[in-house]
N, C-alpha and C positions, 0 to 999 in steps of 0.2 A: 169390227176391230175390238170394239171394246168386251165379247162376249169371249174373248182368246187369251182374258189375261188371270184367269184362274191357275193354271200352273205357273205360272210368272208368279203372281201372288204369294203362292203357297211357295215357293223358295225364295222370295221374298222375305218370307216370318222368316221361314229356317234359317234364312244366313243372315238377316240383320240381329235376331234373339240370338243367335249362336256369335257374331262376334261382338254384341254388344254381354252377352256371358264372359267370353274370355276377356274383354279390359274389364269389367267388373274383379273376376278372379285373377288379375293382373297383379301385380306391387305399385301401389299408387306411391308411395315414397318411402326412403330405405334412411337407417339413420347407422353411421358408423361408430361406436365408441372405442377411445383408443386411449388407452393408457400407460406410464413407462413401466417397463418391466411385464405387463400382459399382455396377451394378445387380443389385438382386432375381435371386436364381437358387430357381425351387421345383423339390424333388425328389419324386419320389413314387415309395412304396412299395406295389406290389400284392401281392394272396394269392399271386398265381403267380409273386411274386417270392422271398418267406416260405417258401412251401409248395409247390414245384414238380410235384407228386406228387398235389394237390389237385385240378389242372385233370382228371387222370386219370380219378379217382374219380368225378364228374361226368360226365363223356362218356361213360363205365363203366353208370351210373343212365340217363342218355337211349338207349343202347343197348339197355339191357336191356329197353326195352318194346316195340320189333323184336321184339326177343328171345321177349318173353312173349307177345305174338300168333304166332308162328310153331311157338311150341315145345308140346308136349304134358305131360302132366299132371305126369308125374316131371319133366323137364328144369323146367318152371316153380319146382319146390319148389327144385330147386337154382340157379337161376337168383335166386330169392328170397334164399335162403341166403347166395349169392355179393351181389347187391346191400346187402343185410344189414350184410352184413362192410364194405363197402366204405363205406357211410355213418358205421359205427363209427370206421372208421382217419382219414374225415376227419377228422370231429369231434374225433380226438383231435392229427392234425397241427394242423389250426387252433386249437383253444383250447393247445397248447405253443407256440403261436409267441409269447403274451407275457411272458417270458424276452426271448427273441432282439427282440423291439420296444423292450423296456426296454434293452437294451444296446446297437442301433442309437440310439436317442434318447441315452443318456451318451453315447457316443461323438461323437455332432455338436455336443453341447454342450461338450463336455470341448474337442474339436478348436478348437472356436467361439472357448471361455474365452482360449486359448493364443494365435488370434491376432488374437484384440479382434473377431470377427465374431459376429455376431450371428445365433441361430437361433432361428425361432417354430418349433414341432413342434406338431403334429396330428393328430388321430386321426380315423377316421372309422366308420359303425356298419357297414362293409362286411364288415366281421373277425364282428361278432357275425350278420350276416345268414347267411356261409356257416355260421357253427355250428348254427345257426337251421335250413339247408337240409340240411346233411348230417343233422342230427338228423330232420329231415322222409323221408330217404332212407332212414335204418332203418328206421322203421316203415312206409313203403311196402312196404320189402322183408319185413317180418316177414308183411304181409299177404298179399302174394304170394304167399310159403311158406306161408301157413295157408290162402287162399282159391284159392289159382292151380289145382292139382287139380281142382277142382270146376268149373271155368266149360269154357266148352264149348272144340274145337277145330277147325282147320281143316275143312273136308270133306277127303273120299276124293280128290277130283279134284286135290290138291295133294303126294297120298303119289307117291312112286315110281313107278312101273309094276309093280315087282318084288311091291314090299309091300302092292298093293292086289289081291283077289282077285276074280277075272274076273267081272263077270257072265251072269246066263245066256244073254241075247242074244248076249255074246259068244263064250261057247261054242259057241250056234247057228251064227256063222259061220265061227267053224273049222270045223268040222264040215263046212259046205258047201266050203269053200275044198278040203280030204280034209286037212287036220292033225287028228292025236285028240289032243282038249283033254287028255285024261287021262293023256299019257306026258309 
C-alpha cells in the first residue's frame, strides 16, 4: 500500500503548492476610498503584497514533487524535510501579517479622518486559505520524509551511464568489438 503513494504524493505538492499560490496571490483585503464630489478608488491588498517571500514557499512545494519523482530514497527524506520547513515559515509569515493588516487599516482610516474621506476596509478568507495551504504543505512534506524512502524509483535506464552497471549482453559486445570489459 504504502509503496503506491508516489503519484498521490507528487500531485499532492502540485495541488496543495498550486492552490496554496493562488490565496497567497489572492486580495487579502481591499480598502475603498470615497469622497464627495470624486469617485470611488478601491485598493487592494494581496499575500504577495504582505508576504513577498510567500509566493516562494509555494513554487518551492510545486517543485518539489519534480523533485520527489526524480529523486531517490535519501534525497526524497530530505527534500521532505526541506518542504517541511518551508510550509512552517509560511504559515508562520502569513498568520504575522495581522499586526501589519491592523496598522495598514489605522492608517487609511486615520489618513481618511484628517481629510474628511471616507474608507470602507475589508477582509477577505484568502489570508486564512494560504495558512490553510501552507499548513497543508507541512504535513505533505512530513509524509514525504516518512513515506518517500519506501515507494519505488526511477528505473536503471534514467541513471548515468557511469552509475549503471553494464549488462551482460553488453559485455558480450565488447568483447566482440576486442575492448576487455574488465580493464
Amino acid at each position: 500500500m504504502r509503496r503506491n503513494l508516489l503519484a498521490p504524493a507528487v500531485l499532492l505538492l502540485l495541488a496543495v503548492g498550486g492552490g496554496t499560490l493562488a490565496a497567497v496571490r489572492a486580495t487579502w483585503a481591499r480598502a475603498t476610498v470615497s469622497a464627495a464630489g470624486l469617485p470611488e478608488v478601491d485598493l487592494a491588498v494581496s499575500g504577495a503584497d504582505v508576504v513577498p517571500g510567500a509566493t516562494g514557499l509555494a513554487v518551492l512545494a510545486m517543485a518539489a514533487g519534480a523533485g520527489v519523482l526524480a529523486a531517490g530514497p535519501r534525497l526524497r527524506r530530505v527534500i521532505g524535510a526541506v518542504v517541511a520547513l518551508a510550509g512552517a515559515v509560511g504559515v508562520v509569515m502569513s498568520v504575522g501579517t495581522d499586526d501589519a493588516m491592523r496598522t495598514a487599516r489605522a492608517r487609511a482610516i486615520d489618513e481618511a479622518a484628517v481629510s474628511g474621506v471616507a474608507v470602507d476596509w475589508s477582509t477577505t478568507a484568502a489570508q486564512a486559505l494560504s495558512v490553510v495551504g501552507f499548513v497543508l504543505i507541512v504535513i505533505t512534506g512530513i509524509l514525504v520524509a516518512w513515506l518517500g524512502p519506501r515507494w519505488a524509483t526511477m528505473g536503471r535506464k534514467y541513471e548515468t551511464p557511469a552509475a549503471r552497471e553494464p549488462e551482460s549482453s553488453d559485455l558480450w559486445k565488447a568483447m566482440d568489438d576486442g575492448v576487455d570489459p574488465t580493464a
